[in-house]
C-alpha positions in Angstrom: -82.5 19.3 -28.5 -79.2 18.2 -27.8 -77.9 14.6 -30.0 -76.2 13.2 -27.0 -78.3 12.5 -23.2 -76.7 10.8 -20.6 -77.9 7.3 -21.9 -75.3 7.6 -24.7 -72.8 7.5 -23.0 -72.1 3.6 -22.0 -68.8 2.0 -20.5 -66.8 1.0 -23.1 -67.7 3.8 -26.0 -65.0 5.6 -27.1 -65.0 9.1 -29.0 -62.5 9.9 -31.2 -62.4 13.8 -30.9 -59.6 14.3 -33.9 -56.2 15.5 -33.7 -53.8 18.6 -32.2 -50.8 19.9 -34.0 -48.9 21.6 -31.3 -48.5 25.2 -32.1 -45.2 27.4 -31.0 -46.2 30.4 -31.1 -49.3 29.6 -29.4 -47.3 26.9 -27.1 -45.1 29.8 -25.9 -48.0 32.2 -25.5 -49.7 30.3 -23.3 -46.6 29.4 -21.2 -46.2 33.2 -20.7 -49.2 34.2 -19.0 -50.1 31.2 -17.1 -46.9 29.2 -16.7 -43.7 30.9 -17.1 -41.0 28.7 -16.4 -37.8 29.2 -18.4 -38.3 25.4 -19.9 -41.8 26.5 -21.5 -40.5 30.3 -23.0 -36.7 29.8 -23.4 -35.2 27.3 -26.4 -31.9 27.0 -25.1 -33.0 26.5 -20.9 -35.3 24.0 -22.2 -32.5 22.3 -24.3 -30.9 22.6 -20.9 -33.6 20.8 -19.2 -34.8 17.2 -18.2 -36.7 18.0 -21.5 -34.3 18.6 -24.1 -35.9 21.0 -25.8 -38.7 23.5 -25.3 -41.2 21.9 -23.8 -45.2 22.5 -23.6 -46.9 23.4 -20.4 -48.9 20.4 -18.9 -51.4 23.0 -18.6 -51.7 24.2 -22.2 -52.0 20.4 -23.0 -55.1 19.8 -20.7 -56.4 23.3 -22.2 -56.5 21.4 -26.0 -57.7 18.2 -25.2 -60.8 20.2 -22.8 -61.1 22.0 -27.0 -61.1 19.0 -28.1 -63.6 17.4 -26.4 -66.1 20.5 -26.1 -65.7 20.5 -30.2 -66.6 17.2 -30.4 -68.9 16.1 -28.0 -70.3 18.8 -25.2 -70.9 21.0 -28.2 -73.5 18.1 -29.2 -74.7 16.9 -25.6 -77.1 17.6 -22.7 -74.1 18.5 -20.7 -74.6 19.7 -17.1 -71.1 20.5 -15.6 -68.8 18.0 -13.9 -68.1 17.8 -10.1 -64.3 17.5 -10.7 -61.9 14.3 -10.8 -59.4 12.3 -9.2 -56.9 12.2 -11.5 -54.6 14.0 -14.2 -51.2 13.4 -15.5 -48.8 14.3 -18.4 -46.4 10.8 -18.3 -44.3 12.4 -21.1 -43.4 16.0 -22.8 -45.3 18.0 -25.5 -42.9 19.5 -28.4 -44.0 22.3 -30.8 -44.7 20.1 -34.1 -46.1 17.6 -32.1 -49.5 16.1 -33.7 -51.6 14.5 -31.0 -54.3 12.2 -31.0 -57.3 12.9 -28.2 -59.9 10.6 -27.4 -62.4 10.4 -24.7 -63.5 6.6 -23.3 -66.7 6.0 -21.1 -65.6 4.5 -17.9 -68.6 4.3 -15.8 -72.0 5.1 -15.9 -75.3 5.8 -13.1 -78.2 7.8 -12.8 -78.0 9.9 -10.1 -79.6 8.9 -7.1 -80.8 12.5 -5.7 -81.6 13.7 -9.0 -82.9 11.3 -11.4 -82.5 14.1 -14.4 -79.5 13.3 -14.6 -76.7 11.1 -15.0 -73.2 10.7 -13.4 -70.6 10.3 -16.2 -66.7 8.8 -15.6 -64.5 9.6 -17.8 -61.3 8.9 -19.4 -59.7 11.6 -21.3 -56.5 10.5 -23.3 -53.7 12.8 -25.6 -51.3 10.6 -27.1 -48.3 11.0 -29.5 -48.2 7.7 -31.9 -48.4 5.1 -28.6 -46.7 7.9 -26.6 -49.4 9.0 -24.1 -48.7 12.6 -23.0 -51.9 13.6 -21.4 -54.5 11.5 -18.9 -57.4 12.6 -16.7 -60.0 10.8 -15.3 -63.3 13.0 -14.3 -67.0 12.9 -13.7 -69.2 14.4 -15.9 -72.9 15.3 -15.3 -75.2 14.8 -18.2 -79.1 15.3 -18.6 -81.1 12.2 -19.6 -83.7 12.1 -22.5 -87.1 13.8 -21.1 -88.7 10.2 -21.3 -86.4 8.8 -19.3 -86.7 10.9 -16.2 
């Protein structure tokens, strides 16, 4: 029986799910098979770049917060897939070293009309460097309510 049903998750509640310490080796890995531009594999053309320095993809971010929050809370809830978003954005570069903060807040909540099992979910996921934030996404998530509540 899963800890967290859709009636845990009220607007307002915010999960801390931990902290990130930005690999290079992994950083760089990732970069190469999914996104290999010369400012995500190459020190000296992302010194050369808006960047600075070598920079992580926006992608690889996304892919450790999603860790994050599977770690610490779908791991632990009636999850039921999500429908997609409407947005996502990276307002400032990721740096190997980096330790990132990820946290997920509750934005909205409703039982689903068509299919009272479950409930519709929006979410706020958020990466941030000290008060840098590098990472945003908002999202709908799909969670099962508690077998009473149905």
């Amino acid at each position: 029986m899963p800890e967290l049903a859709f009636e845990d998750f009220t607007p307002g509640r915010v999960f801390d799910l931990g902290t990130i310490t930005i690999d290079r080796g992994e950083m760089i890995a990732f970069a190469r098979r999914f996104d290999p531009q010369p400012f995500h594999l190459d020190e000296q053309a992302g010194k050369e770049s808006i960047f600075g320095q070598l920079a992580a993809s926006g992608w690889y971010t996304s892919g450790l917060w999603m860790r994050a929050y599977v770690d610490h809370v779908l791991s632990r809830a009636a999850a039921l897939g999500s429908p997609g978003g409407e947005e996502i954005s990276w307002p400032a570069p990721v740096f190997a070293g980096d330790v990132l903060t990820a946290s997920l807040e509750i934005l909205a909540a409703r039982r689903s009309r068509s299919r009272p099992e479950l409930g519709l979910v929006k979410l706020g996921a958020r990466l941030h460097r000290e008060e840098t934030v590098v990472y945003r996404a908002t999202f709908t998530g799909m969670f099962g309510v508690r077998g009473d509540a149905v």
